[in-house]
C-alpha positions as CSV (number, residue, x, y, z in Angstrom):
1,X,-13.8,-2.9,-13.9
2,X,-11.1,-0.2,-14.2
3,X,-14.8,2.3,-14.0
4,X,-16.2,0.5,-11.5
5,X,-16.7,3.0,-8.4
6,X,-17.1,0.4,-6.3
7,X,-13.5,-0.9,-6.3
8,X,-10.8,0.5,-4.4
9,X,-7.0,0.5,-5.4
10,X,-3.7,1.8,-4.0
11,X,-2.2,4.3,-6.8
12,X,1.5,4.6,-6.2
13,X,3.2,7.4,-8.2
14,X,7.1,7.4,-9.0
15,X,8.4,11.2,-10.4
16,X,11.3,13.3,-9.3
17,X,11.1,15.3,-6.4
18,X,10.8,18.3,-8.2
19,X,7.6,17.2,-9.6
20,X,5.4,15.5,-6.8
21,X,4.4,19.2,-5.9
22,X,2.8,19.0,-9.5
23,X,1.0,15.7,-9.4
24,X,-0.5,16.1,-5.7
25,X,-2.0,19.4,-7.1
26,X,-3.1,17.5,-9.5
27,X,-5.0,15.0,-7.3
28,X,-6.2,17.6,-4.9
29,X,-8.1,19.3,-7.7
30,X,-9.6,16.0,-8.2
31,X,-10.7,16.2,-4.6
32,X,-8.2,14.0,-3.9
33,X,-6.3,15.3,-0.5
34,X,-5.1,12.2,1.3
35,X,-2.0,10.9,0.4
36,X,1.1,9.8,2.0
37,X,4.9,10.7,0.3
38,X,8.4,8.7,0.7
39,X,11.5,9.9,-0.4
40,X,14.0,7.4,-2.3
41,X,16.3,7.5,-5.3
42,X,16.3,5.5,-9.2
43,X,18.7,2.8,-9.5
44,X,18.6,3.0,-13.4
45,X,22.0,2.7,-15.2
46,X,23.8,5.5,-16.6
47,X,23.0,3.8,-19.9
48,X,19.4,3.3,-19.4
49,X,19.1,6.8,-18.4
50,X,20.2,8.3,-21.5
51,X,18.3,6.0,-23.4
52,X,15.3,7.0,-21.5
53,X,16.3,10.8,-21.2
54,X,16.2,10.7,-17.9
55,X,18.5,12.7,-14.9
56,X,19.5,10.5,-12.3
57,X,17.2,12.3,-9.6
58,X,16.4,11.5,-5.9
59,X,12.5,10.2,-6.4
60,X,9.1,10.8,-4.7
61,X,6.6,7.7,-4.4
62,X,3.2,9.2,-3.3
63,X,0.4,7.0,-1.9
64,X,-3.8,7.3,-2.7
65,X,-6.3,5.5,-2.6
66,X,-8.4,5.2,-5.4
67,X,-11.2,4.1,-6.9
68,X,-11.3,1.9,-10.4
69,X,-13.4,5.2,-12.3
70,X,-11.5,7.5,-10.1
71,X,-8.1,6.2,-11.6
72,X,-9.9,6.3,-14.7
73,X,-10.5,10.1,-14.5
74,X,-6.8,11.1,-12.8
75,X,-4.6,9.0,-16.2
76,X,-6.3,11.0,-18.2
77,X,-5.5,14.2,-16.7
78,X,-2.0,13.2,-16.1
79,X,-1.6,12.5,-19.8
80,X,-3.2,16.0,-20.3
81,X,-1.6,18.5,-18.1
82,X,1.2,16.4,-17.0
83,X,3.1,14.9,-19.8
84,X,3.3,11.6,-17.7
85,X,3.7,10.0,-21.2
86,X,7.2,11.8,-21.8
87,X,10.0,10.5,-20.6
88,X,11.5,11.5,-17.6
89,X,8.2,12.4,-16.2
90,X,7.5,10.0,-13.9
91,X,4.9,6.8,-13.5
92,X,2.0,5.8,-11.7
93,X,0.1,2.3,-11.1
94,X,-2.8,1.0,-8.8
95,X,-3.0,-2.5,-6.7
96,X,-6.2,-3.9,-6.1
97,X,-7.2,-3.6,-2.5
98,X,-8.5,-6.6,-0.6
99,X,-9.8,-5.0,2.6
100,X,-9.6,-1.8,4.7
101,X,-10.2,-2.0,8.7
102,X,-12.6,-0.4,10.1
103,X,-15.4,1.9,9.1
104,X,-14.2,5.5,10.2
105,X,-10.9,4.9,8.1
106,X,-12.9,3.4,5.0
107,X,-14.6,6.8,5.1
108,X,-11.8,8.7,5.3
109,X,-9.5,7.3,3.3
110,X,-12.1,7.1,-0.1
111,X,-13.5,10.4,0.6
112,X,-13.1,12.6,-2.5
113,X,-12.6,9.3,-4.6
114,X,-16.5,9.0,-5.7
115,X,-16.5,5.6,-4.1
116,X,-19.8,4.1,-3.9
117,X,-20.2,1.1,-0.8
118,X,-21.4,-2.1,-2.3
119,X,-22.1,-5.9,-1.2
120,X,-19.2,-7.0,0.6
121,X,-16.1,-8.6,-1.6
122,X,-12.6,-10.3,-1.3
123,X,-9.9,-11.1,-3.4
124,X,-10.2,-14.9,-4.2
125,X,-7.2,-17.4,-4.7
126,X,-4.0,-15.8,-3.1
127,X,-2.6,-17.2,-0.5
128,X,-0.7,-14.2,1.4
129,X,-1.4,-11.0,1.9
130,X,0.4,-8.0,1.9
131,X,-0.8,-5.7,5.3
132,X,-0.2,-2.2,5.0
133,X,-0.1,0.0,8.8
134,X,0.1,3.9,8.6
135,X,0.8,5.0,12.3
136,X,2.2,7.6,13.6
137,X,6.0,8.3,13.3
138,X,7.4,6.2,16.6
139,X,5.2,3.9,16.8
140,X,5.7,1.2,14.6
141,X,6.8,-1.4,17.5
142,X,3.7,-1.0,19.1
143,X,2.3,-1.9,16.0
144,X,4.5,-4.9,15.4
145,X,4.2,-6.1,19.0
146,X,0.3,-6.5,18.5
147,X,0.9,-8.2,14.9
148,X,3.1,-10.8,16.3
149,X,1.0,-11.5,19.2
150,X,-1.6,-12.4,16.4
151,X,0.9,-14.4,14.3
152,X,2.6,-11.9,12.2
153,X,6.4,-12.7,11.3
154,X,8.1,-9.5,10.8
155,X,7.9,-5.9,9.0
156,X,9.4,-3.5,6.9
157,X,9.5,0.4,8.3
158,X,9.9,3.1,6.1
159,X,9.3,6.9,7.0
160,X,6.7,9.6,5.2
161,X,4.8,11.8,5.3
162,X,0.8,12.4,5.4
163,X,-1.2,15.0,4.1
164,X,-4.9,15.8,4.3
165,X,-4.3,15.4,8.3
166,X,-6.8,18.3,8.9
167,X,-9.5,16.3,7.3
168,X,-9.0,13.5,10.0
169,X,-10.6,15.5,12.9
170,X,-14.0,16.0,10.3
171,X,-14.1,11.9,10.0
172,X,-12.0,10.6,12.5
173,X,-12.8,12.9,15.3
174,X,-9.0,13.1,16.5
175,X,-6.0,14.6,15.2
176,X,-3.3,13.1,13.4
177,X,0.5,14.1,13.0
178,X,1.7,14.6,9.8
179,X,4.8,12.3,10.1
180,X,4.3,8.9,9.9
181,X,5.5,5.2,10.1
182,X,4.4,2.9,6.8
183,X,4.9,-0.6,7.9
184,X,4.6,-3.5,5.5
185,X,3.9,-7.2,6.6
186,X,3.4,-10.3,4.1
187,X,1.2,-12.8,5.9
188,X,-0.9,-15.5,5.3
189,X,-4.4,-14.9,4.1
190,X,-6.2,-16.9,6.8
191,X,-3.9,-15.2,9.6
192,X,-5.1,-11.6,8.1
193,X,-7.9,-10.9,9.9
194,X,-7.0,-11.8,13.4
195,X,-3.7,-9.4,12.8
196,X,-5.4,-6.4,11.7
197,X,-8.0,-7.0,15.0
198,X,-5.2,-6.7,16.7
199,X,-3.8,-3.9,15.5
200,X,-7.0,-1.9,15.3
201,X,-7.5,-3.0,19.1
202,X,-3.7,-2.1,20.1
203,X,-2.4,0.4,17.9
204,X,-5.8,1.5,16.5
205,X,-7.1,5.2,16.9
206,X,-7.5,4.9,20.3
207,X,-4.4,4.5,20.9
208,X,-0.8,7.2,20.7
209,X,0.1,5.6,17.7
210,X,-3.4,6.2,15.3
211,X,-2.9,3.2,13.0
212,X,-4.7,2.8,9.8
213,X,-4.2,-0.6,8.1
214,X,-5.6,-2.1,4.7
215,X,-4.3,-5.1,2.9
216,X,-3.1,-5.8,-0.4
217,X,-3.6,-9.4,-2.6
218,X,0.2,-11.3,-2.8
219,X,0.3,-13.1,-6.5
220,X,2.9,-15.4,-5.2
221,X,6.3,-15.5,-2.8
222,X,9.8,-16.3,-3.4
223,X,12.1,-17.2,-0.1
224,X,9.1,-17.2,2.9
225,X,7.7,-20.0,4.4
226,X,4.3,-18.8,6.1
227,X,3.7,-22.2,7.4
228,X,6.8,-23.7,8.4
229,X,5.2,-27.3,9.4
230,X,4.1,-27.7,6.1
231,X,5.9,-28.8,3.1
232,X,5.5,-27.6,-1.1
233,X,3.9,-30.7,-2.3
234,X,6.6,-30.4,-5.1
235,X,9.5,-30.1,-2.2
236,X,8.2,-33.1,-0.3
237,X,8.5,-35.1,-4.6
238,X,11.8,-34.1,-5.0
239,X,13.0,-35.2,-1.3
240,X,11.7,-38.4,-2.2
241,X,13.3,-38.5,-5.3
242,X,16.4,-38.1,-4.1
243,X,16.2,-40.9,-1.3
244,X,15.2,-43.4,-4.3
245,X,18.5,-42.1,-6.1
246,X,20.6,-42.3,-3.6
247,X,19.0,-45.7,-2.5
């Protein structure tokens, strides 16, 4: 599957921020030039850091989309040219993808990644979904305002910045700004669709803000409650174990 050119991931690399310059020239030799990059900082001990050899650095997470022979093709090159094996290096992973909105962003957002449209697919058997919005920096309560109107609960913001914006005008016909607003929203798979209409309708590229939104497949959740008039099965057992006990 992992050389499938039909399946689409999110890669997410971790390095120091001395060294994203590295792996992004990495990726845009592999025709790769539409990424988005966060700043952040390791929370590694000082003990696990020597261990690992490791400085404790300010980190750079960079965002691609992939495909599974695409990935392929970019681990080996990092394990070539850059070390990514060593410690101190840096890491990088991929997430399946479930679903990206809208044609005009599916094309932009795989181009360069060799993927190959086939008979439509989704991720079976997870209950929640993890929605992922790249807008324009600013606008991420317009974004939020037409997910909540649709049933979304809340989001997390965080700030970055997009490259390859030059290549939107080619696929997208409009410009984009370089600084941007990732927002992340957990929802309920059934309530998915109708929240990404929404957005694309109210926040799309129509619209000041020039949102972008794919989803991601949630495993499993710890401390939500998507559907707060229904009960776990295994909460409503033990609530009536304890009225027998106490009875």
């Amino acid at each position: 599957m992992l050389n499938d050119p039909h399946v689409l991931y999110l890669m997410m690399t971790v390095t120091g921020r001395d060294r994203i310059a590295d792996f992004i020239t990495l990726y845009n030799e592999k025709n790769l030039d539409t990424h988005l990059v966060a700043l952040g900082h390791g929370t590694a001990s000082e003990q696990m850091l020597k261990l690992l050899a490791m400085d404790e650095t300010e980190k750079a997470f960079c965002f691609t989309i992939v495909t599974g022979s695409k990935w392929t093709e970019l681990k080996k090159a990092m394990q070539k040219q850059l070390w990514i094996e060593m410690p101190g290096v840096g890491i990088a992973f991929i997430v399946p993808l479930s679903s990206i909105a809208g044609k005009r962003e599916l094309i932009y957002l795989t181009d360069g990644t060799g993927y190959q449209r086939g008979d439509e697919t989704e991720m079976k058997g997870t209950a929640q979904e993890l929605l992922v919005v790249i807008c324009n920096q600013g606008y991420n309560e317009q974004v939020m305002d037409a997910a909540r109107e649709a049933g979304a609960g809340g989001g997390t913001v965080i700030h970055a910045r997009g490259t390859g914006m030059a290549k939107a005008e080619k696929f997208l016909g409009i410009s984009l700004a370089s600084e941007k607003d990732v927002i992340f929203i957990v929802t309920a798979t059934e309530k998915k669709k109708q929240i990404m209409s929404a957005i694309m309708e109210k926040a799309g590229l129509d619209t000041k803000a020039k949102a972008i939104v794919f989803s991601l497949p949630v495993e499993d959740t710890a401390g939500m409650r998507l559907h707060p008039e229904e009960e776990d099965e295994d909460e409503k057992a033990e609530k009536t174990e304890d009225l027998q006990e106490e009875a």
